[in-house]
C-alpha positions, 0 to 999 in steps of 0.5 A: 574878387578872387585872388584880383583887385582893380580901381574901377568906377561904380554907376549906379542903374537906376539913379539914387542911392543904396542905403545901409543894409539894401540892395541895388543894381551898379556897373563896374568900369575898368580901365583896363579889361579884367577877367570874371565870371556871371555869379562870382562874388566881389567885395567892393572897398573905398580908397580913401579913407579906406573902408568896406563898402559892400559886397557884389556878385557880377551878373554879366561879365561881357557888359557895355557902358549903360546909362544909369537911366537906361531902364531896359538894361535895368530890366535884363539886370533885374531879371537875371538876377532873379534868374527867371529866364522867361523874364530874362528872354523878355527883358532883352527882346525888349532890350533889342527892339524885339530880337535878342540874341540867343547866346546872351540869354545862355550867359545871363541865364547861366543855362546850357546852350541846348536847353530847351527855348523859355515858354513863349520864345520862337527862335528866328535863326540859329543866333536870334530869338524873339517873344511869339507874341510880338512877332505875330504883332510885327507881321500883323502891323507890317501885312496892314501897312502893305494893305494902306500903301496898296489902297493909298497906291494901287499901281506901284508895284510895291513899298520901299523896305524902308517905309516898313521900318516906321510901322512898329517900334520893334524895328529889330523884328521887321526883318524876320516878320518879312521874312517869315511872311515871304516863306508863307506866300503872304509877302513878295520881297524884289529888287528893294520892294515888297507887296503882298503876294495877292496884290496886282498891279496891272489889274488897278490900272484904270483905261486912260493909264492902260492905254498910256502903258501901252502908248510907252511900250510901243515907243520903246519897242519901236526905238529897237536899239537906240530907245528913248530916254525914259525920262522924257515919259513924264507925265504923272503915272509915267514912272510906276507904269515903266517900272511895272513893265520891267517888273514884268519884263516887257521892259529891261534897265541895264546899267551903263557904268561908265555913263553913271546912266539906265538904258531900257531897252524893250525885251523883245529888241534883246533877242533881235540884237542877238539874232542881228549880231548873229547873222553879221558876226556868225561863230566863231567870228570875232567882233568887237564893241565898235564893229556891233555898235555899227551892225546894229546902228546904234551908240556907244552909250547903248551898245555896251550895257546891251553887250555885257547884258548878252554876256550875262545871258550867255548869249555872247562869250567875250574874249578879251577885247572881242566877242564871239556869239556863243554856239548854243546862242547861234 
């Protein structure tokens, strides 16, 4: 091709054979990189004996290794080399479980990068397009899902992101189809969660479970700043119940790092920690970890997940190895 000979090995796609006289689709492997561009015409030669084989024209010059029975790779070769750019659009969404990437298409297509989107293609972001059709499809499959899980579990606040990835075999699509249904209101995406925006957990709680939410947040609450392990709350509903107090902070989990543990305090024991830790430690006193572990009568395992929460809330400035109640706080 050109000016430039190499050694490279032909795979067929498809499998079989290319008679004299027809046609077929191959791929060229290298073993060394080589320069050519989509639409460039080769002549393709055995060694030995020596002899013509046939001619080429490379369709995509940036491709990877392909299996020679990997029959959507066959599909975007067959497309492209038909030059259809709505089949083309179609072959590598399908190629890419429901997303392609823009720039292949423009490759492949040999098309200006502004040119206008194929009929029936939406672009998801500035790299990534999808067919209209199978998005709708994606939202349509992920919003029935959510509703299955709802009915199946009324009082969890919301499905693990990964339960959505077994809903439709355009996994690559599952992402933008949350994402549009988010933008629209119909989804709430949370702290790996996600429920429709119309679902209310606290509306399907049934009296026992009410009456068992409540029996928890008073324990947590009267525990102030020494609370109770939640996994002593066992029974069966007690996990989902905790879980939608902190969605709806009643309940706070704070992270002690160094432990590799999650303390929940009760929200309203933040605010009189800081009012303690204020009275005994006015600004601009200095204090340490230890001296408002002891003004608050609690433990290292809880006072230091509570301190650095304090911090991020600017209610306590930290200096070193002190603190100060901040001003404002004050």
């Amino acid at each position: 091709w050109g000016t430039a000979h190499e050694v490279a090995t032909l795979r067929l796609m498809g499998g079989g054979q290319i008679a004299p006289g027809g046609a077929g689709l191959g791929q060229l492997r290298f073993k060394r990189p080589v320069v050519g561009f989509a639409g460039q015409a080769a002549v393709l030669r055995q060694l030995s004996p020596a002899a013509t084989l046939a001619g080429a024209v490379i369709l995509d010059p940036q491709a990877t290794a392909v299996g020679a029975g990997d029959r959507r790779r066959l599909a975007v070769m067959q497309a492209a080399q038909q030059q259809d750019c709505t089949a083309l659009a179609a072959a590598l969404c399908a190629q890419g479980r429901g997303v392609a990437l823009w720039s292949d298409l423009v490759r492949l297509a040999r098309c200006d990068a502004t040119a206008a989107l194929p009929t029936g293609v939406v672009r998801l972001a500035p790299e990534h397009i999808a067919l209209a059709d199978d998005l709708a499809a994606v939202q349509t499959a992920v919003v029935a899902a959510l509703q299955r899980f709802h009915a199946d579990y009324p009082i969890k606040q919301g499905a693990a992101l990964s339960m959505l990835q077994r809903v439709t075999p355009l996994r690559g699509l599952e992402p933008f189809a949350q994402a549009e249904l988010h933008r629209r209101g119909e989804v709430v995406l949370r702290d790996g969660l996600v429920s429709l925006a119309r679902h209310d957990p606290f509306a399907a709680l049934a009296p026992q479970q009410l009456a068992r939410l409540t029996e928890i947040e008073e324990r947590m609450r009267a525990g102030g700043t020494s609370p109770p392990d939640v996994r002593q709350f066992d029974a069966p509903d007690d996990a989902d119940l905790i879980a939608l107090m902190v969605a709806q902070g009643r309940l706070v989990s704070l992270a002690n790092i160094a432990l590799k543990q999650q303390v929940v305090f009760h929200a309203a024991t933040i605010g009189q920690a800081q009012r303690s830790l204020a009275a005994s430690f006015p600004p601009p006193t200095a204090f340490t970890t230890s001296a408002a572990r002891t003004a608050l009568g609690t433990t290292r395992k809880f006072i230091v997940p509570l301190l650095e929460h304090l911090d991020a809330l600017g209610m306590t400035l930290r200096i070193g190895d002190t603190r100060q109640i901040a001003p404002q706080a004050h």
